[in-house]
C-alpha positions in Angstrom: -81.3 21.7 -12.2 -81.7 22.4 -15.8 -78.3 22.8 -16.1 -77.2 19.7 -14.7 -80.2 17.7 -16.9 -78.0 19.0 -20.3 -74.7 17.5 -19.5 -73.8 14.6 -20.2 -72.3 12.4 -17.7 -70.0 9.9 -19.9 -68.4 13.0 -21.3 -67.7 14.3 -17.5 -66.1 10.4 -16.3 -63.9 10.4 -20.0 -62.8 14.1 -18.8 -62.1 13.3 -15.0 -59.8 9.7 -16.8 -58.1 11.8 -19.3 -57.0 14.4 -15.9 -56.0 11.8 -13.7 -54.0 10.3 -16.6 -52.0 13.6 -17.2 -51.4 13.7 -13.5 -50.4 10.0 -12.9 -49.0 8.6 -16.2 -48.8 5.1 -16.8 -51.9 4.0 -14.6 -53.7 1.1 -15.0 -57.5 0.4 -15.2 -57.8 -0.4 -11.0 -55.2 2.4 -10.7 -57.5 5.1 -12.6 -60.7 3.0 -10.8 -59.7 4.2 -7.6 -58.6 7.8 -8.5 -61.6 8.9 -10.2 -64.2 6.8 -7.9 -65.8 4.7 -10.9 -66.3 1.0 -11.0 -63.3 -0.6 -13.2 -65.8 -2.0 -16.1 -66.7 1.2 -16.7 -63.7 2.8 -16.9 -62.1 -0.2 -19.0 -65.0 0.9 -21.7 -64.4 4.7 -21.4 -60.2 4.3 -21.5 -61.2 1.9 -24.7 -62.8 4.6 -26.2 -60.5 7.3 -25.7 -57.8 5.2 -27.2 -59.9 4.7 -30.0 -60.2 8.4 -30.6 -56.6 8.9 -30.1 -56.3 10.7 -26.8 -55.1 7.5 -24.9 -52.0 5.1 -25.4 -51.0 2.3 -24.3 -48.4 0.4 -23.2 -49.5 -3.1 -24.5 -46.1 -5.3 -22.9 -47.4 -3.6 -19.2 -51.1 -3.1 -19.7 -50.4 0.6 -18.7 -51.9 3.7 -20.5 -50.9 7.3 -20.8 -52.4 10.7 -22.6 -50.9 10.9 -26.3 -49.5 13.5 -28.1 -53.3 14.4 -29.4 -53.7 16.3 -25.9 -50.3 18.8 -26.7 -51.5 19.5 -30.6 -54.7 20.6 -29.2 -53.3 22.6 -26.7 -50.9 24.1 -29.0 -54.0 25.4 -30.6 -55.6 26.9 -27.8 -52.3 28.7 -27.0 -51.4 30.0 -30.7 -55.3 31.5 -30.8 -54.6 33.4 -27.4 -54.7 37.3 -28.1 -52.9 38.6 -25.3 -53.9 42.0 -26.0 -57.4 40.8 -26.0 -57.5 39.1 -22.7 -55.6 41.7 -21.1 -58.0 44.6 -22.4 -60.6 44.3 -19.2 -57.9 43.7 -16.8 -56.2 47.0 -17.5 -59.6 48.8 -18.0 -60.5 47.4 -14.6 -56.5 49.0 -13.5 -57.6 52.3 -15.0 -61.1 52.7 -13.1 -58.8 51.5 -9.7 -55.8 54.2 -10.4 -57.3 56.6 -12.4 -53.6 56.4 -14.0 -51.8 55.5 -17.5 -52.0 51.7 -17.9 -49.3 49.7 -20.2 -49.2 46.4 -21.4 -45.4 45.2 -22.9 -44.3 42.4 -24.7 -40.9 41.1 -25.2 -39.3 41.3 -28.9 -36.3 40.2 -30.1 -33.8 42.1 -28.2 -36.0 44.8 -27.2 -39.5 45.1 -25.7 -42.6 47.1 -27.0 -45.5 48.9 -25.2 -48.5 47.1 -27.5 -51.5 48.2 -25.4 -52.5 51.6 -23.3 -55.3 52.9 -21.8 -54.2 57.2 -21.3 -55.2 58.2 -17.8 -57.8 60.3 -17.9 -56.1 63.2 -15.8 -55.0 66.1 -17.5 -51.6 65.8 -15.7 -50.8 62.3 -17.1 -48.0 59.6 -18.2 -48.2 59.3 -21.9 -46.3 57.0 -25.0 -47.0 55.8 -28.0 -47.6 52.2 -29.2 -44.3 50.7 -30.1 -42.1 52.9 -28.4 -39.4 51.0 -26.8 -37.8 52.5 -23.4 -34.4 51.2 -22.5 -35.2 48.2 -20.1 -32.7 49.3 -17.3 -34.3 52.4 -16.6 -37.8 51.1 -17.1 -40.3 49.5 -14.8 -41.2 47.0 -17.2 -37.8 46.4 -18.6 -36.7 45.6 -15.6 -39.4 43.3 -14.9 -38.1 41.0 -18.0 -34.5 41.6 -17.1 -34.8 39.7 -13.5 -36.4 37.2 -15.3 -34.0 37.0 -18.2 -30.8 34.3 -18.5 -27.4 35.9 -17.9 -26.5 35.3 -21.5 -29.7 36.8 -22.5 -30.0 39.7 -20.4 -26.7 41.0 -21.5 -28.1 40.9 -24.8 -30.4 43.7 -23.9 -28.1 46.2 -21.9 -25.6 48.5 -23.5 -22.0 48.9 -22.6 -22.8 52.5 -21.2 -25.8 53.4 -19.3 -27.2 56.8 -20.3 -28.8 58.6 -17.6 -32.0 59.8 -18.7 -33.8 61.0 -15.0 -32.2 62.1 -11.6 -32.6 58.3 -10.3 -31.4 56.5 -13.4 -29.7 53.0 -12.7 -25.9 54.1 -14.0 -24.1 50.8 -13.8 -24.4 47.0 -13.4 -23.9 46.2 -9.7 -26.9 48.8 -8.8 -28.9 47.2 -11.6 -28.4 43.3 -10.0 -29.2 45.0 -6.7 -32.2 45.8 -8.1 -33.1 43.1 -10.1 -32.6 40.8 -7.0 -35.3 43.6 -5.1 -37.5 42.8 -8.0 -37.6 38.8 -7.6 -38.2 39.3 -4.1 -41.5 41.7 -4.2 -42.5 40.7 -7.3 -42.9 44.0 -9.1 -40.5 46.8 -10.2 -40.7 50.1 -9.4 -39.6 53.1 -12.2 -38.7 56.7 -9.9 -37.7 59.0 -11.7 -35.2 56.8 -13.7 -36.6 57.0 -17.3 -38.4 60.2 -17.1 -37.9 63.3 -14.6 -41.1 63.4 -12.3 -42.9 60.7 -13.0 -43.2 57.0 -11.4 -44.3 53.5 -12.3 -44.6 50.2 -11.9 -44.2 46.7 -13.7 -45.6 43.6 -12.6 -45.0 40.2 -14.9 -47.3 37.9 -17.0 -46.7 34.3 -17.3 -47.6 32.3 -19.9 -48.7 28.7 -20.0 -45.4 26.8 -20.5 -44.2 29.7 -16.7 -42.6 32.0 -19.2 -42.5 35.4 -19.0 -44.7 36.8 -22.0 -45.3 40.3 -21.0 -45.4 43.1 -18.4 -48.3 45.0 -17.2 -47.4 48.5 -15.8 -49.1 51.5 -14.5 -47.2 55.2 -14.4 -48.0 58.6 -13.1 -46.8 61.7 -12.3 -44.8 61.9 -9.0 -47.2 64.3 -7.0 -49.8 61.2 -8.2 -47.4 58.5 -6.7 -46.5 58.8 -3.2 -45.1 56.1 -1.5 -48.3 55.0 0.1 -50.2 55.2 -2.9 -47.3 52.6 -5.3 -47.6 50.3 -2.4 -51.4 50.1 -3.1 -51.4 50.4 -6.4 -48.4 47.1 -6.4 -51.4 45.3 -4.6 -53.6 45.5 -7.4 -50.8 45.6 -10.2 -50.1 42.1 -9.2 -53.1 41.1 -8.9 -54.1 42.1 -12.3 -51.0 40.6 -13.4 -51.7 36.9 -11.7 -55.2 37.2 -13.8 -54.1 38.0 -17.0 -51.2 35.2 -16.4 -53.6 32.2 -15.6 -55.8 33.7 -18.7 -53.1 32.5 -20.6 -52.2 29.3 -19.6 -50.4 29.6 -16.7 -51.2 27.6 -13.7 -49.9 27.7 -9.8 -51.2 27.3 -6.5 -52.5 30.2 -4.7 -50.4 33.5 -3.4 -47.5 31.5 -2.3 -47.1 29.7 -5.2 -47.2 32.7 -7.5 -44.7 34.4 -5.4 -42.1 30.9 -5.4 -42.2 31.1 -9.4 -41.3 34.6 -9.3 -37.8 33.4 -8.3 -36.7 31.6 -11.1 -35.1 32.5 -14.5 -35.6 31.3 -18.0 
């Protein structure tokens, strides 16, 4: 009860406008009345005042208002001050305590992408790489994560003419690697076994950001006598999971499971 005597209930009715306004654009004052439950004199006051301050304009020849531009500058902020690395910190702590594995999180530069973040397993057999190190993204988990979800133009950016095989399992040509990028946009995840390095596995899940582009990978990689195929099914579980947080940390907004899993399908 204390709680609710500090807040302030104009603020809460200007908030509830100013949502139904980004929803239903060009609403008028017995329009917004009936979506956010308030009698119209109040509302005429509280749509005055926004307008005043800049966050509402309107359309004087209709009588209609809208959200301004002063709603995207602010957001803009929010979004430049967002540390991924920061916000995905806990989540992969929480992925290490779960797996007991080598936790990664990747984000996609220029024509390459870099592992910024890891959290060493704290096995003595264990998956290990440095900061910065940049694994070719057809025989990675997380590369191919940001291939599925790349543009044709753009994904042959990032692929050579000849593929190297560096493991036993190594993707060695470009209808096996659209085979398996269509696997990836299906489950959601990519799996790495035995393609980048001999004996070891991983996996790759993708983080959105808030305009639903792909900003980064989170991944999670063992030795093979660690990763069964039991075990990578349960550990995908909680990948994605951890992946779905960190997204809607940053922006990124959908609804529920089936939602999350619909988005997965498109390209950008």
């Amino acid at each position: 009860m204390s709680e609710d005597r500090n807040l302030v209930q104009a603020v809460l009715k200007a908030l509830d406008i100013m949502e139904a306004l980004c929803r239903n654009p060009h609403s008028g004052v017995r329009e917004l009345s009936e979506k956010v439950g308030l009698n119209r004199s109040t509302v005429n006051r509280l749509v005055a005042t926004l307008e005043q301050a800049g966050y509402v304009e309107q359309d004087r020849e209709r009588g209609k208002y809208r959200a301004s531009l002063r709603l995207f500058e602010l957001g803009n902020k929010v979004v430049q001050d967002l540390d991924i690395k920061e916000r995905a910190y806990p989540i992969m702590q929480k992925l290490s305590k779960a797996t007991e594995e080598t936790i990664y999180l990747a984000v996609l530069d220029g024509n390459q992408f870099l592992y910024v973040s890891i959290i060493d397993s704290p096995q003595m057999l264990r998956c290990s790489a440095n900061i910065g190190i940049s694994p070719p993204m057809y025989c990675s988990a997380s590369g191919k994560v940001i291939l599925t979800y790349l543009s044709e133009d753009r994904k042959l950016a990032f692929l050579p003419e000849k593929f190297h095989l560096y493991g036993p399992n190594t993707i060695s040509n470009f209808t096996d690697l659209e085979a398996e990028l269509a696997g990836i946009r299906r489950n959601g995840y990519a799996i790495d076994d035995e393609e980048w390095n001999p004996d070891t596995r991983a996996l790759a899940a993708p983080v959105w950001n808030y305009d639903r582009k792909i900003q980064a990978t989170l991944s999670i990689a063992g030795p093979k006598v660690r990763m069964p195929r039991q075990r990578m099914e349960e550990i995908a579980q909680l990948l994605v999971k951890g992946a779905q947080e960190l997204s809607a940390s940053l922006g990124y907004r959908e609804t529920g499971l089936r939602g999350f899993a619909n988005h997965l399908k498109t390209k950008i």
